[in-house]
C-alpha positions in Angstrom: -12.3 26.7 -18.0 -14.4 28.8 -15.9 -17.1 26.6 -14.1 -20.8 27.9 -13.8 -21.8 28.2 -10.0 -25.0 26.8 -9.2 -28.1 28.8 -7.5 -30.9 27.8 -5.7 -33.6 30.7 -5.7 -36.3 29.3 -3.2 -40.0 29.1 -3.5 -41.6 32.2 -2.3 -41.1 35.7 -2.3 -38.9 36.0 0.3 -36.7 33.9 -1.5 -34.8 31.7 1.2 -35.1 34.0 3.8 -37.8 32.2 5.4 -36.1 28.8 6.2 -32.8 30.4 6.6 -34.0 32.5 9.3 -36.2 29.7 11.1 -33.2 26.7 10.6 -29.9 28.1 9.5 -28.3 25.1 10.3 -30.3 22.8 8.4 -31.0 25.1 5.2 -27.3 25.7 5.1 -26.0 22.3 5.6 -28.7 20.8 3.1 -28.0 23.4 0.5 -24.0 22.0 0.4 -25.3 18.5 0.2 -27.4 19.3 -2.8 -25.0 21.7 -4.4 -21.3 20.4 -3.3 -18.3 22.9 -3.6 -20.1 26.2 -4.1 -23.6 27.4 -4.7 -25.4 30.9 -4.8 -28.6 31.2 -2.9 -31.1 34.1 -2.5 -32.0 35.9 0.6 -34.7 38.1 -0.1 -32.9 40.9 -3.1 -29.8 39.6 -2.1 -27.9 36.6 -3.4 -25.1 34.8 -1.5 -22.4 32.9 -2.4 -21.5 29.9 -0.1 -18.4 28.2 -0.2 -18.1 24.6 1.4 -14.8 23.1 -0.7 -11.6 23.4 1.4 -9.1 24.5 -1.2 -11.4 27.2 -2.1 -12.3 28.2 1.6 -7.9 28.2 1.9 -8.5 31.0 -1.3 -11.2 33.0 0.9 -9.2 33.4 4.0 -5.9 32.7 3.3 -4.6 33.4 0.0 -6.5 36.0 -1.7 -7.9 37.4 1.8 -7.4 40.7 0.8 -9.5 40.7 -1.6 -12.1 38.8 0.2 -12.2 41.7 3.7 -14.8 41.0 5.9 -18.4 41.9 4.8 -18.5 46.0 5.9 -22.2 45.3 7.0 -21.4 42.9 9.8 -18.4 45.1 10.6 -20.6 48.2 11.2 -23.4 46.1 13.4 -20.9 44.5 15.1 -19.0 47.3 15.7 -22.0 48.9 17.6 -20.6 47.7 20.8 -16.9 46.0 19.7 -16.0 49.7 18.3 -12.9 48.8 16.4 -11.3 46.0 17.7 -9.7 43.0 16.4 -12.8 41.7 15.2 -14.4 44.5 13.4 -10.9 46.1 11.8 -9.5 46.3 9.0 -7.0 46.6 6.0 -3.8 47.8 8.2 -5.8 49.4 11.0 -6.1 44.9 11.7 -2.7 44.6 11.0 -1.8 47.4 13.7 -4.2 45.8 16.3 -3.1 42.1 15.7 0.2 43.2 15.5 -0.1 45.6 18.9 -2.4 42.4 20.4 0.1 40.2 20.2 2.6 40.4 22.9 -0.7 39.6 25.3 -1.0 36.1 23.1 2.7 35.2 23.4 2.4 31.8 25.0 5.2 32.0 27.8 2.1 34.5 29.0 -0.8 32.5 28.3 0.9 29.5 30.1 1.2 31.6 33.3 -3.0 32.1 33.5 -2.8 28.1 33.6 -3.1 28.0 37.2 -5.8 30.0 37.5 -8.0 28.5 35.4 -7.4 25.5 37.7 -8.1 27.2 40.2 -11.1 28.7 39.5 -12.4 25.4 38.0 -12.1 24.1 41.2 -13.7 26.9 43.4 -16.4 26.2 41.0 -16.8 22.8 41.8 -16.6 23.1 45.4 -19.4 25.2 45.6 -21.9 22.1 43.2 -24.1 20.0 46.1 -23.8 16.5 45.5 -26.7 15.1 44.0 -28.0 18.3 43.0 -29.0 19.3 39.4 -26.8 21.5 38.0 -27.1 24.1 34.5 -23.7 23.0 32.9 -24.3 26.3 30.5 -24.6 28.9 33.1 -21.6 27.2 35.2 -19.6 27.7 32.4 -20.3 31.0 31.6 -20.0 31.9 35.0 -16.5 30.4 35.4 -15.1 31.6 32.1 -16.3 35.5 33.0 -14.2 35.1 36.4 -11.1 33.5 34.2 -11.1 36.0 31.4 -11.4 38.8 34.1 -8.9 37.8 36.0 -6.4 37.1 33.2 -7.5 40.7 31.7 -7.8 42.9 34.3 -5.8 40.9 37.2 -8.7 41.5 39.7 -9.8 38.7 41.7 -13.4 37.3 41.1 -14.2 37.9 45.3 -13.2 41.7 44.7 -14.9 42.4 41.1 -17.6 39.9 41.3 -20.2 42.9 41.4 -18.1 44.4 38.2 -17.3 41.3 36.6 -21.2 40.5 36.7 -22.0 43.7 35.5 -19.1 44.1 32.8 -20.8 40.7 31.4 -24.6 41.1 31.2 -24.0 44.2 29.1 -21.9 42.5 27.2 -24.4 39.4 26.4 -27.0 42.0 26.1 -25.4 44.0 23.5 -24.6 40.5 21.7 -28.6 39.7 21.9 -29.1 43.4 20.3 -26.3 42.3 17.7 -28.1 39.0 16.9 -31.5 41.0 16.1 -29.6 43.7 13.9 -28.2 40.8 12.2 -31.5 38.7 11.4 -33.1 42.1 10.2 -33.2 42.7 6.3 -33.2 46.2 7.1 -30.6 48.3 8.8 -31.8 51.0 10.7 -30.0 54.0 11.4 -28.7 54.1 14.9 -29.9 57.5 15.6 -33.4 57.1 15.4 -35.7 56.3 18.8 -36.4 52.7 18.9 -36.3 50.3 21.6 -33.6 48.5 20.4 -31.4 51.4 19.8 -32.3 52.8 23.2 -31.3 49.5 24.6 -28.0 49.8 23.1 -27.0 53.0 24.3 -28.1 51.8 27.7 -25.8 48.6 27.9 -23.1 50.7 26.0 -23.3 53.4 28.5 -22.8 50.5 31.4 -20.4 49.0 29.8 -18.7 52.0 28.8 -18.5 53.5 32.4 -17.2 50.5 34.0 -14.2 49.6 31.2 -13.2 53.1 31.2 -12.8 53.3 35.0 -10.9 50.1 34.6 -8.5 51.3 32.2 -8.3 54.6 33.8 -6.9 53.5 36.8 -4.7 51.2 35.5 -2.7 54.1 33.1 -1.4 55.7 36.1 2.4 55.1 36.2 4.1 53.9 39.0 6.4 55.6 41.5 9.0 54.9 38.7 7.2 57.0 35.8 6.2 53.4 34.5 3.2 51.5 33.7 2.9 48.6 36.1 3.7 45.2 34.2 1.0 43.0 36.2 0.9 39.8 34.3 -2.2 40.5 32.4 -3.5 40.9 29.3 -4.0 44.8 30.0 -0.6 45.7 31.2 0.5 44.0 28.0 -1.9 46.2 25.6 -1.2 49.1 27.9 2.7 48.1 27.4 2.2 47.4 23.1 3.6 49.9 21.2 4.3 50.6 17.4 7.8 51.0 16.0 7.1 55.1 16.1 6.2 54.7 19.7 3.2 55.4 19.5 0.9 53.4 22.2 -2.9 52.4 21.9 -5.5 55.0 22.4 -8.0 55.5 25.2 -10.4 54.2 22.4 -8.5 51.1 21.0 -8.1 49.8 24.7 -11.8 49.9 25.3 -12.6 48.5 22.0 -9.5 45.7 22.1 -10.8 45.1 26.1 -14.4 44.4 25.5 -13.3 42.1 22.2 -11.4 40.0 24.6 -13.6 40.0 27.2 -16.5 38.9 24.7 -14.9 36.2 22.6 -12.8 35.2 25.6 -15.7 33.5 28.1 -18.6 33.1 25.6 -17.1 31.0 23.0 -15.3 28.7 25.5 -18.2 28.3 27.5 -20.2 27.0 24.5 -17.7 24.8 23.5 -17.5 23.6 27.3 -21.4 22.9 27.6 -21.6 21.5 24.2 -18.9 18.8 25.3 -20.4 18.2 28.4 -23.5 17.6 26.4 -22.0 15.3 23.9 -20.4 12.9 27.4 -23.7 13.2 28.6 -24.5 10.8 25.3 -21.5 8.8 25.0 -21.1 6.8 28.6 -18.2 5.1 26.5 -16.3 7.7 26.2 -17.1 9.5 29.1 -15.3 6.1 30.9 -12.0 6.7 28.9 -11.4 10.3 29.9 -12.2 9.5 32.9 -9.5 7.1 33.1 -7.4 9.2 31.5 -7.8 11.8 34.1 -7.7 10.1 36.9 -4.1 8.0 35.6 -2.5 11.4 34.9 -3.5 13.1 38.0 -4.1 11.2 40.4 -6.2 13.9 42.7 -4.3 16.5 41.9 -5.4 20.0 40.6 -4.3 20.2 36.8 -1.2 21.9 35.6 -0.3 23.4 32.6 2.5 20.3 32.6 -0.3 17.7 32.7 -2.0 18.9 29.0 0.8 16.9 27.4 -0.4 13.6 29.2 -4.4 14.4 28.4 -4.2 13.7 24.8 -7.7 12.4 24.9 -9.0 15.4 26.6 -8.0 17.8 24.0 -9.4 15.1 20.9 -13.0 14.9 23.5 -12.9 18.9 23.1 -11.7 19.0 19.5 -14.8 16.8 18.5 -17.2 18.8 20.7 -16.2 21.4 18.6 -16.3 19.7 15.1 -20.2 18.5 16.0 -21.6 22.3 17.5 -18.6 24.9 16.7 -19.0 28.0 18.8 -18.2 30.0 16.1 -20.5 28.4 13.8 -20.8 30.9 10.9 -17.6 33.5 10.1 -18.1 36.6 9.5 -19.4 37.2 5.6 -16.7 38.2 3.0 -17.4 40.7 0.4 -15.4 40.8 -2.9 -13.7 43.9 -3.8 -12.8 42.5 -7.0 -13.5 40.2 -9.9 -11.6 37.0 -8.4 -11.4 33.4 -9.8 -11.2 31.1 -6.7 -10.5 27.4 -8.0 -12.5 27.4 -11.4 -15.1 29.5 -10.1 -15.3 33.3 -11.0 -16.8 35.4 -7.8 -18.2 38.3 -9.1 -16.9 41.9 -7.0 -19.2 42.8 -4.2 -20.4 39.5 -4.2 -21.0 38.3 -0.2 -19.5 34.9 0.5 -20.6 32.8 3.3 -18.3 30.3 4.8 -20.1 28.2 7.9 -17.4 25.8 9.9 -20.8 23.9 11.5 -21.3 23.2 7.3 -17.9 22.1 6.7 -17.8 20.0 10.0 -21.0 17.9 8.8 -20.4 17.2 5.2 -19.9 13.3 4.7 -17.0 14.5 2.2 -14.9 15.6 4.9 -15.9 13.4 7.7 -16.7 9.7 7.5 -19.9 9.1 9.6 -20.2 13.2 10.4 -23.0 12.9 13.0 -21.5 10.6 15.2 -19.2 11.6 18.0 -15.7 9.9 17.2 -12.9 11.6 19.4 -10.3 9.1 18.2 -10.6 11.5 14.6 -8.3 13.6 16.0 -5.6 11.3 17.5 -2.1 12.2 16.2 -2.2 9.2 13.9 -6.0 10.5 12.3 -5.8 14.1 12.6 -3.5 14.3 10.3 -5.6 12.5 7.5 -8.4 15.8 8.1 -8.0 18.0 5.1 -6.6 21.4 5.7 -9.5 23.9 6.2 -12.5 21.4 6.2 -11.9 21.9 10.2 -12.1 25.7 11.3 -13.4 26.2 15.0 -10.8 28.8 15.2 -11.2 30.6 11.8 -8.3 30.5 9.5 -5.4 33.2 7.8 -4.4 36.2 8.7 -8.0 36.5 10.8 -7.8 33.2 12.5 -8.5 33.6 16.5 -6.1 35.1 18.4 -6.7 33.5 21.4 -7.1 29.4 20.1 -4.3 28.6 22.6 -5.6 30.3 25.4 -8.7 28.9 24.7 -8.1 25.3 24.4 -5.7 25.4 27.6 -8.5 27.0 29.6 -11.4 24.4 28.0 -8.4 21.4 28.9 -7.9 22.8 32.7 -12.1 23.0 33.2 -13.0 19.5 31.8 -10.4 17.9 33.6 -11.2 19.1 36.8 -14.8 18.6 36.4 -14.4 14.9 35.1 -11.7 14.2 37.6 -14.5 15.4 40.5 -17.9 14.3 40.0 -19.8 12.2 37.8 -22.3 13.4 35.0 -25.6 12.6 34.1 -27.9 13.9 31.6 -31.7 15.3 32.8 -34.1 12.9 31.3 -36.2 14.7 28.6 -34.6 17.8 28.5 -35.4 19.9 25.1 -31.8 20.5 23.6 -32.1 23.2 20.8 -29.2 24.8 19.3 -28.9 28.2 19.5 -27.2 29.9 16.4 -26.4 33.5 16.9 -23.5 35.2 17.1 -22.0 32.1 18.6 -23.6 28.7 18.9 -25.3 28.0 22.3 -27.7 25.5 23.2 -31.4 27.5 24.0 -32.8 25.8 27.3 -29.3 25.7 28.9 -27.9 22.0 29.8 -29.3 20.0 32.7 -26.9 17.9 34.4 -27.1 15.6 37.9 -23.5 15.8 39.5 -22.2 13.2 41.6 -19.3 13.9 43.9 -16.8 11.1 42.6 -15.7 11.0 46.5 -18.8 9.5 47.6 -18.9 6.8 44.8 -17.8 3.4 46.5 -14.7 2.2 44.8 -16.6 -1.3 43.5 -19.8 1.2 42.0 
């Protein structure tokens, strides 16, 4: 029996567009309280389907995702700067990039970056003052632009700082034009003479200029006719090819590069400042990793062997990322079809919205949602969660590529920040969340750091 999907119209003219645009987070997350499982809601002309009930969110992204592709409006403003990456593909031109993107995931690579994101943590935390007030926000982005261009490019921060830099304000620039596109009702043709276009093909141009000279150089063979192998995600895309032997363009390098370099430092810093953030609040728990921490390594500078024995650290991150996911909204899904999901029919070229920061606070999923509980995700709990009410990563044939290089890189950070100084939160600091493209708190984070070396041993 096909079930009726509830829709909530709004008040004004503008429909919901108003209070959605203002509060996302709120409209959204009170909109599943009121309607659970699925509701409709209008945004202006358009109506949107939003999906909150994890066996039909598994239908969206997993089982019927091909009739559920990503939304081709988001894929064409996003793809104003991505081009055609992982992000922005689709159909089998995905499957060739995920497929070709791959070999750069496989984790016997990833594990080799380990040491220097260590490394770099702790260059970072060398340089902190103790006693000095510190933006935990910046720090991270800072830290995971130097990581991801190392692990991309293979260039050391010292020698492509200047590039690095400039490689990642257009980058977060671009994203800021991206956000705007987004939030218009309206999309304007790229061609015509506005600011914001002329901004775009500005940043483009920078970024552009500097990833091509990148990739450039790096194409040349070797004295042996071969591409160098340098232990990096580009000498692996470079390397990728497709069973006709056919290689990746000019074009689908720079588009696959600047994905990687985007995704790879924003989200992780978000979900590193928003932890830091949620320590700051909980003393308690901030006491147990440290402990943890300091058991496992003793002064030492964190290996990629020492994330087995930092359980807690990983369920501290894990819950960071269930209260403010980085990735807070996915990508909207368009129907190319009439498709039942559950008992629900979705009507074709209905746009479905499915919002992980939703899912994550709904008291159905998550006893006590608000309140920050790492032990949810010890082994014994985590596997109580219901499949696909937790998504910080996406899910199906989409999910992140890059979830294990993440969460190594977010493990190697916090422990070497915990393990060095003590945290403590700015007194009456404004902390707004920031939902854009990913979720970032507005004012930056405030933090005091205390060098844990100058803390006598009885404090």
């Amino acid at each position: 029996m096909t079930r009726e999907i509830p829709i909530h119209y709004g008040d004004s003219f503008f429909a919901n567009g108003s209070s959605f645009t203002n509060a996302p987070l709120d409209f959204l997350l009170g909109m599943a309280e009121t309607y659970p499982e699925i509701f409709k809601f209008r945004l202006g002309p358009m109506t949107v389907t939003m999906v909150t009930k994890p066996e039909l969110v598994r239908e969206v992204l997993v089982t019927k995702s091909k009739r559920f592709p990503k939304w081709e409006r988001d894929v064409k403003i996003l793809g104003r700067f991505l081009g055609r990456g992982l992000v922005t593909s689709q159909g089998d031109h995905h499957k060739k990039q995920r497929k070709m993107s791959q070999p750069a995931f496989h984790m016997k690579r990833i594990i080799s970056y380990a040491d220097i994101m260590s490394n770099y943590a702790t260059d970072m935390v060398d340089t902190w003052e103790d006693q000095s007030v510190i933006d935990i926000s910046q720090e991270m982005l800072r830290v995971t632009m130097y990581i991801v261009t190392k692990t991309i490019f293979d260039v050391d921060k010292e020698v492509m700082v200047d590039q690095a830099n400039r490689i990642g304000e257009a980058i977060h620039r671009l994203q800021q034009l991206t956000d705007q596109d987004m939030s218009t009702p309206i999309d304007l043709p790229e061609w015509l003479p506005i600011p914001l276009n002329i901004k775009r093909r500005r940043e483009r141009k920078v970024l552009d200029s500097a990833i091509h000279d990148i990739i450039t150089t790096r194409r040349q063979p070797g004295p042996d006719g071969r591409i160098e192998d340098r232990g990096d995600l580009l000498s692996m895309l470079l390397l990728s090819q497709e069973e006709d032997d056919s290689f990746l363009t000019a074009q689908e390098l720079r588009d696959q590069v600047v994905t990687l370099f985007g995704a790879g430092h924003e989200t992780t810093s978000n979900a590193l400042t928003w932890t830091m953030y949620a320590l700051g609040q909980n003393p308690d728990v901030m006491a147990k990793l440290q402990a943890e921490i300091d058991d496992v390594l003793d002064g030492r500078t964190p290996n990629y062997q020492d994330l087995a024995n930092l359980p807690y650290t990983e369920m501290v991150i894990k819950e960071a990322m269930r209260l403010h996911p980085s990735v807070w909204s996915l990508n909207a899904r368009y129907a190319t079809e009439d498709t039942m999901i559950g008992d629900y029919k979705i009507d074709a070229e209905s746009v479905i919205f499915i919002a992980p920061y939703v899912l994550h606070h709904l008291s159905e999923h998550f006893e006590n949602p608000k309140t920050f509980d790492p032990e949810r995700f010890s082994t014994e709990n985590e596997s109580n969660i219901q499949k696909y009410s937790y998504l910080p990563f996406g899910a199906g044939p989409r999910v992140c590529i890059g979830q294990a290089f993440a969460m190594m890189e977010a493990r190697l950070i916090l422990a070497t920040m915990i393990q060095n100084y003590e945290f403590e939160m700015v007194p009456d600091q404004t902390i707004t969340p920031l939902p854009l493209i990913t979720m970032s708190i507005q004012e930056g984070l405030k933090m005091k750091v205390t060098n844990r070396a100058q803390v006598p041993a009885f404090a």
